[in-house]
C-alpha positions in Angstrom: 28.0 -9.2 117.6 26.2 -10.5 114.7 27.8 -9.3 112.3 30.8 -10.9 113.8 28.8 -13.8 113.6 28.2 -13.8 110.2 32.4 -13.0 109.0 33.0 -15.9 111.3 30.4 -18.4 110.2 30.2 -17.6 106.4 32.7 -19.4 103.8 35.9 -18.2 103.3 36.5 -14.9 100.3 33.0 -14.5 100.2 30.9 -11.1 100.2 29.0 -12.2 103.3 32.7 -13.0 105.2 34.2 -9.4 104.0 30.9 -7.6 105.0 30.6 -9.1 108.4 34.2 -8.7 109.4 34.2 -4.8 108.2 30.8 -4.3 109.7 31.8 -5.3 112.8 34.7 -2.6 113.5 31.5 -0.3 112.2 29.0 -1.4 114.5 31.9 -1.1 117.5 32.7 2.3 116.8 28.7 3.6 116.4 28.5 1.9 120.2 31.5 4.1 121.3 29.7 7.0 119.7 26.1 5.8 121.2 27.8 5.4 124.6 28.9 9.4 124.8 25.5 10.4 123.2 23.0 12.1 125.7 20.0 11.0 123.8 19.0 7.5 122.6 18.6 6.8 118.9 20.5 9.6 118.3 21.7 10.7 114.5 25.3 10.8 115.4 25.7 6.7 116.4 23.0 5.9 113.3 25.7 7.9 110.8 28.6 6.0 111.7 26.6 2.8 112.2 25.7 3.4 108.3 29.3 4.2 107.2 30.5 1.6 109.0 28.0 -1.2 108.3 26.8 -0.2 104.5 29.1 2.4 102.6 32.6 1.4 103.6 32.0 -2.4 102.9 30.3 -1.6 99.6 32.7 0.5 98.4 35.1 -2.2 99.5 33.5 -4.9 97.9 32.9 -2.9 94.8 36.3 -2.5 94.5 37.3 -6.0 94.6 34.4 -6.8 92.2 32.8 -9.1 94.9 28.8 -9.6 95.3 26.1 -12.0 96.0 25.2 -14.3 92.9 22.0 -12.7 92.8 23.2 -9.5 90.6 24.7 -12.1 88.2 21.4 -13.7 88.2 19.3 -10.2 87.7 21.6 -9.0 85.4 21.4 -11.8 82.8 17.4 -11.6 83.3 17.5 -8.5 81.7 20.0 -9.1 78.8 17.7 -12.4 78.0 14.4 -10.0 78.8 15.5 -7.6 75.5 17.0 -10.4 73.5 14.3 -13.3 73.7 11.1 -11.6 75.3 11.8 -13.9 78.5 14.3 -13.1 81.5 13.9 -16.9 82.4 16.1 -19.9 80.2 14.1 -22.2 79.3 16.4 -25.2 80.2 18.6 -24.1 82.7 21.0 -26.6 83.8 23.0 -24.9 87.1 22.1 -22.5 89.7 23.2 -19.4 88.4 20.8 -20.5 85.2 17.4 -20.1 87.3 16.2 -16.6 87.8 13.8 -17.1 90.4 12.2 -13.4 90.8 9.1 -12.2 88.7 10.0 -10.6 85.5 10.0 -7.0 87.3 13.2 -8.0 88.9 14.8 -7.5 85.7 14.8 -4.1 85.3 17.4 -3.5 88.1 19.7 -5.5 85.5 18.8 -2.7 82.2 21.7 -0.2 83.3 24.3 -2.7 82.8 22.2 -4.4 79.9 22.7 -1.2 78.5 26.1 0.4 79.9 28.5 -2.7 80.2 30.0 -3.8 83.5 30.9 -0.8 85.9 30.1 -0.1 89.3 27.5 2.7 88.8 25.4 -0.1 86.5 25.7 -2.8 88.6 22.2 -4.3 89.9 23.6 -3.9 92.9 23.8 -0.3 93.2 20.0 -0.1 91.7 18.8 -2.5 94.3 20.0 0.1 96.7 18.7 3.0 94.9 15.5 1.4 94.7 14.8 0.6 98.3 16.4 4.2 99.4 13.5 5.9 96.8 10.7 3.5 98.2 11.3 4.6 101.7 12.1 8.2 101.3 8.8 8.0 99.3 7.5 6.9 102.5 8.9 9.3 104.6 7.7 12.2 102.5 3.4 10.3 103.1 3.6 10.1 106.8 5.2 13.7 107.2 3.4 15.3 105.2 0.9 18.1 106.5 -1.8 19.5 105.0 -2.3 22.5 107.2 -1.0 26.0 107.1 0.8 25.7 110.4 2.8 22.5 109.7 6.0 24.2 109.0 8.0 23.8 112.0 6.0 20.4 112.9 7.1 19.4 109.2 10.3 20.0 109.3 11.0 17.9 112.9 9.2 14.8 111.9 11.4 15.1 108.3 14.7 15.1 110.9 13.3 11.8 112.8 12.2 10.6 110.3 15.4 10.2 108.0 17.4 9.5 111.5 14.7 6.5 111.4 15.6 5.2 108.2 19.4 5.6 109.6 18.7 3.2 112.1 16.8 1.2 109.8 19.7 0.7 107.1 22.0 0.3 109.7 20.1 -3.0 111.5 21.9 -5.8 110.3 19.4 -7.9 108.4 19.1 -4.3 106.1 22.7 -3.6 105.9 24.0 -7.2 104.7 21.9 -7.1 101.4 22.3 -3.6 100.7 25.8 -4.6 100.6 26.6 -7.9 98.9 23.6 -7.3 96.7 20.2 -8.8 98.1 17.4 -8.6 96.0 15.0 -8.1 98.9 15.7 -4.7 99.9 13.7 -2.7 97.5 10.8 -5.3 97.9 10.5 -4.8 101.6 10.7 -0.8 100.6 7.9 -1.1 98.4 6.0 -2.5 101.2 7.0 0.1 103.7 5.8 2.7 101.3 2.2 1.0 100.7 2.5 0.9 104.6 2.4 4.6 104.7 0.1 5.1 102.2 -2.3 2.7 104.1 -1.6 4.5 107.2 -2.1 8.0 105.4 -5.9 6.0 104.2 -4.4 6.4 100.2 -5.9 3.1 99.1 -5.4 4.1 95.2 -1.7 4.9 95.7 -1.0 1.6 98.3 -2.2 -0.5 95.6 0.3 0.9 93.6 3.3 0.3 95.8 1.8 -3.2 96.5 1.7 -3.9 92.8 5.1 -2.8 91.7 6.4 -4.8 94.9 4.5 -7.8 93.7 5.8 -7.9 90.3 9.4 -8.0 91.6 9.3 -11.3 93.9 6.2 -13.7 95.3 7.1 -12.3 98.9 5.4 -9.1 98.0 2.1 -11.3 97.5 1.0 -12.4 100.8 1.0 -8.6 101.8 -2.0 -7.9 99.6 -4.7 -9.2 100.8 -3.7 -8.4 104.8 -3.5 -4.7 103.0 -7.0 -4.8 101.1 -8.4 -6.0 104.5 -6.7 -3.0 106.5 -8.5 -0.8 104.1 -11.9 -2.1 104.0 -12.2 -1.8 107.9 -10.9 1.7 107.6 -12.2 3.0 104.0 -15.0 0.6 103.4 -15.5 -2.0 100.4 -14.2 0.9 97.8 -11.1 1.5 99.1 -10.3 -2.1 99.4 -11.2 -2.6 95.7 -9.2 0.5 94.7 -6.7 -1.0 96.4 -7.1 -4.7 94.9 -7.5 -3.8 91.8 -4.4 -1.9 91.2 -2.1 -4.5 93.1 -3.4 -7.5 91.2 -3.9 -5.0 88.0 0.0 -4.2 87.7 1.7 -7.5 89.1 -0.7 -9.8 86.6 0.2 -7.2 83.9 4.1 -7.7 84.6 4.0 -11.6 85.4 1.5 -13.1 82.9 3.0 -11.9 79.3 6.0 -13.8 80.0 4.6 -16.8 81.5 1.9 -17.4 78.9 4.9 -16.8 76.4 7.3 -19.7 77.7 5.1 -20.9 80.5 7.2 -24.2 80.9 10.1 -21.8 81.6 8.2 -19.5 83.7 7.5 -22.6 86.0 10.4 -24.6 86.2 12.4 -20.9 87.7 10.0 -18.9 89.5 7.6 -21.9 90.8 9.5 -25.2 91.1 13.1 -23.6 91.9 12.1 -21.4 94.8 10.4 -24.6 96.3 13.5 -26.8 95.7 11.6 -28.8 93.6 13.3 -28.2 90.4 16.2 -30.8 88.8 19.1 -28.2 90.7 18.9 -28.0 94.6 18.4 -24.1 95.5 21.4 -22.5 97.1 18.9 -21.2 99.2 19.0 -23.1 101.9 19.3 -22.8 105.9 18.7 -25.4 108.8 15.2 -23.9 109.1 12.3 -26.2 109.9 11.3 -26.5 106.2 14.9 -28.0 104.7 14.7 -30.5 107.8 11.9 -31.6 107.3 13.1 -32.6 103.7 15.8 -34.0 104.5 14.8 -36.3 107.6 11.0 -37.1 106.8 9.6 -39.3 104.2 7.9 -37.1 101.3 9.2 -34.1 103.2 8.7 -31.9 100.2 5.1 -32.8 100.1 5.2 -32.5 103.9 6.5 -28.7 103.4 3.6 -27.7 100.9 0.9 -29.2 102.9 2.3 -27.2 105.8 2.9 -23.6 104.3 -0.9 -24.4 102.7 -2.5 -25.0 106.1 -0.2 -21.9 107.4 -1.4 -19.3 104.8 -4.9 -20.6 104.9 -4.6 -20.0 109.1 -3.5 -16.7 108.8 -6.2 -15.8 105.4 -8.8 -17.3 108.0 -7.6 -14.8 111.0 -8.3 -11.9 108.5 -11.6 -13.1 108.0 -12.3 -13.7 111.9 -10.7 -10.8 113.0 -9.3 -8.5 110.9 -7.0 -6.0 111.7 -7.8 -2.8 111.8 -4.6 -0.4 111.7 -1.1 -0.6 109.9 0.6 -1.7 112.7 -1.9 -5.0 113.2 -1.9 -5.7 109.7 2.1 -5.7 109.4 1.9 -7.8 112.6 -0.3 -10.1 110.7 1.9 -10.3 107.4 4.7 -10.4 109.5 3.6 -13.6 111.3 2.9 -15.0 107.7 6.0 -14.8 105.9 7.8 -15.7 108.9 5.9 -18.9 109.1 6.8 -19.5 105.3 10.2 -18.7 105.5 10.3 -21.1 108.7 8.8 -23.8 106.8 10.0 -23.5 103.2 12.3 -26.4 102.4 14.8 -23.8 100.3 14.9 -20.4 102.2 17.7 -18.4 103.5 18.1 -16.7 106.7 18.8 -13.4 105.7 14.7 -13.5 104.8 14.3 -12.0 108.2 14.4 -8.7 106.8 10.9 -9.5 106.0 9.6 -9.7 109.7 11.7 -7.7 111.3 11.6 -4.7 109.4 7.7 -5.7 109.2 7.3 -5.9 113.3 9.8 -2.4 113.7 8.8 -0.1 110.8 5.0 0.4 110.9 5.0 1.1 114.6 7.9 4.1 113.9 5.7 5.2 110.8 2.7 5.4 113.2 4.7 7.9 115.4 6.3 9.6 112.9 2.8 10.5 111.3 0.9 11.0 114.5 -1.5 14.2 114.4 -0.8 14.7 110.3 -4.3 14.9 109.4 -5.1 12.4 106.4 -8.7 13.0 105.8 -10.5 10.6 107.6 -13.2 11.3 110.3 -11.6 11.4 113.8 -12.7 8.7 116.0 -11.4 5.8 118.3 -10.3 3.5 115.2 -7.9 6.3 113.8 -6.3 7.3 117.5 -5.4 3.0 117.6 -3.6 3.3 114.9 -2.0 6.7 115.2 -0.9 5.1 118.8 2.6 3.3 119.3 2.2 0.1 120.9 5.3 -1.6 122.5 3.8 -5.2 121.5 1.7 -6.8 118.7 -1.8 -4.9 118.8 -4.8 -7.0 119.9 -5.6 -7.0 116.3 -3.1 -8.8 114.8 
C-alpha cells in the first residue's frame, strides 16, 4: 500500500513515481506468496518482495537512465574532489550546485570519475554495494562463533540471518533509496554494523564503522556518543575511549582538510544548505513540523535551531541520567534523536525514516540473531538484557 502511495503521490516521470508503481505489483505478489507460506518471515515472500521491490525497478530505471538528483550531486563531488582538492563549489548558484554530504560521500562518485557514465559506475550502484557490504559485515559479527561446536549453530543463524536482511531491503523506506539512488543507505549500514560490533563488545572496531559512517553525512554523528555511552556501561571508560577516539579520529581526519582548505565553501553546502538557510531553498523539504514552523511563525528558522538544540541537549542529558545499557536501548535512544531532528528540521525529507525505523527494527533482530555467541565478556544479568529480544523500547532507552 505504500508504495502505491508514493507512485500516486509523487510528480509525474519521476524515479520515485516509476518505483512506487513497479513496487507495488512486487509487494502484491510477495503477499500472494506469504499467504501460501506455512511459516512467517519466511525466505520465499522476502525473495520476491526484493525482486519485486528493488531489482526489477532498478534495472528499469537504469535502463531509462532515471535516478534521484543525489548521484548527479555525488558524482560531480568527486570529479571537483580530484580536480580542485574540494568536492564543494565554492559559489554555487542552484540546487544541484550544493553537495551537502561530508567529503566521504564522494568516493561513491570515483568509479564514474574515473570510468565515464555507465551503469556499473553509477553512484547509484555503489551506494547499494556499500550498504549490502556494511550489513553483510554485520551479519558475519553477530554469527560468528568462537567455539568448536558452532558448526551447525553457525550455519542456521547465517540462513536467518541473510533472510533478515531480505526483509530488511525489502521494507519500503530501504527499498525506495536503494532504487532511485538515496544516499542514506550505506550510512544507516555503517551504523548497523557498529551496532553489531557494540553488541559483539568490539569497541575498537565500532568506532571504526561509526567513523567511516560519520565522514559520509552529519546523520551518522548523533550516533556516537549514544554508542561511546553503550560501551562504557558495558566495557568501562577504555572501551568508550577506544571507541571515541577512532569515530572522532577518522571523520575529523576526512571533514577537516577540506573545510579548513575552502572553509567558506565548506559552510555555505554542508552547514547552511542542509538547514535551509543558504541563498537556494533545499529541495529537501516535507510538511514536517520543522518546514511549518518556517513558513507560518515569525523567525521560524531561528525557532527550528532553538528547538533541535533543546532536543539534542534532552536526549545528551538522558545519556547522562540514565544511560542505556544494551544495543537495543541505545538504538532506541538514537532512534528517538534523529527522529526528533528530522521532525523538526525546516529542510528534511520523508524518506529520513529509514533512520528510525531501521534503527527501532534492526538491533532487536541482531540481538536474536547473536544470542548465545559468546563474545568474551563475563556472563552476568547486564549481558542476558541485551542478548534478550524485547517487543517494545527497553526500560533503558
Amino acid at each position: 500500500m505504500s508504495a502505491l502511495v508514493v507512485g500516486l503521490l509523487s510528480p509525474a516521470d519521476t524515479s520515485q513515481e516509476a518505483w512506487g508503481l513497479a513496487a507495488a505489483l512486487g509487494y502484491g505478489c510477495a503477499a500472494l506468496v506469504a499467504a501460501r507460506s506455512s511459516a512467517p518471515w519466511a525466505p520465499a515472500p522476502a525473495v520476491v518482495a526484493v525482486v519485486g521491490a528493488v531489482v526489477v525497478p532498478l534495472l528499469y530505471l537504469t535502463v531509462i537512465s532515471k535516478e534521484q538528483m543525489e548521484v548527479g550531486v555525488v558524482e560531480r563531488a568527486a570529479d571537483l574532489l580530484f580536480t580542485s582538492g574540494s568536492p564543494y563549489r565554492s559559489t554555487p548558484h542552484v540546487v544541484r550546485d550544493f553537495n551537502p554530504y561530508l567529503p566521504g560521500m564522494a568516493l561513491f562518485g570515483i568509479p564514474h570519475m574515473l570510468s565515464g557514465d555507465t551503469p556499473f559506475t553509477s553512484a547509484r550502484l555503489w551506494f547499494l554495494v556499500g550498504f549490502l557490504a556494511a550489513v553483510a559485515g554485520a551479519i558475519r559479527v553477530l554469527t560468528n562463533r568462537r567455539d568448536a561446536d558452532a558448526g551447525r549453530a553457525g550455519t542456521a543463524r547465517g540462513v536467518a540471518g541473510w533472510t533478515g536482511v531480505l526483509w530488511l531491503i525489502a521494507c519500503p523506506v530501504v527499498a525506495l533509496p536503494l532504487t532511485i539512488g538515496g544516499v542514506d543507505p550505506p550510512v544507516i549500514g555503517l551504523l548497523c554494523l557498529a551496532l553489531a560490533f557494540t553488541q559483539r563488545g568490539d569497541a575498537g572496531r565500532a568506532g571504526l564503522a561509526l567513523g567511516a559512517a560519520a565522514a559520509l553525512k552529519w546523520t551518522a554523528w548523533p550516533a556516537i556518543p549514544v554508542l561511546v555511552v553503550v560501551l562504557a556501561v558495558r566495557g568501562g571508560r577504555r572501551a568508550a575511549l577506544r571507541c571515541a577516539a577512532g569515530a572522532v579520529g577518522i571523520a575529523l581526519c576526512a571533514a577537516l582538510p577540506v573545510a579548513l582548505a575552502n572553509s567558506g565553501a565548506f559552510y555555505r553546502n554542508v552547514v547552511l544548505y542542509p538547514l535551509g538557510f543558504g541563498p537556494v531553498a533545499s529541495s529537501a523539504q516535507s510538511p514536517l513540523l520543522g518546514h511549518l514552523i518556517v513558513v507560518l511563525v515569525p523567525h521560524g528558522e531561528a525557532v527550528t535551531v532553538a528547538l533541535i538544540a533543546l532536543s539534542a541537549a534532552g536526549v545528551g542529558l538522558s545519556l547522562l541520567i540514565r544511560p542505556p545499557r544494551g544495543a537495543v536501548a541505545g538504538a532506541d535512544r538514537l532512534a528517538l534523536g534523529l527522529a526528533l531532528a528530522i521532525v523538526l528540521s525546516p529542510a528534511t525529507r520523508i524518506g529520513y525514516a529509514i533512520y528510525p525505523v531501521v534503527l527501532l527494527t534492526w538491533p532487536r533482530f541482531a540481538a536474536a540473531l547473536s544470542a548465545g555467541v559468546p563474545d568474551g565478556r563475563p556472563h552476568g544479568p547486564d549481558r542476558a538484557a541485551d542478548q534478550r529480544v524485547r517487543p517494545a523500547p527497553s526500560s533503558g532507552s
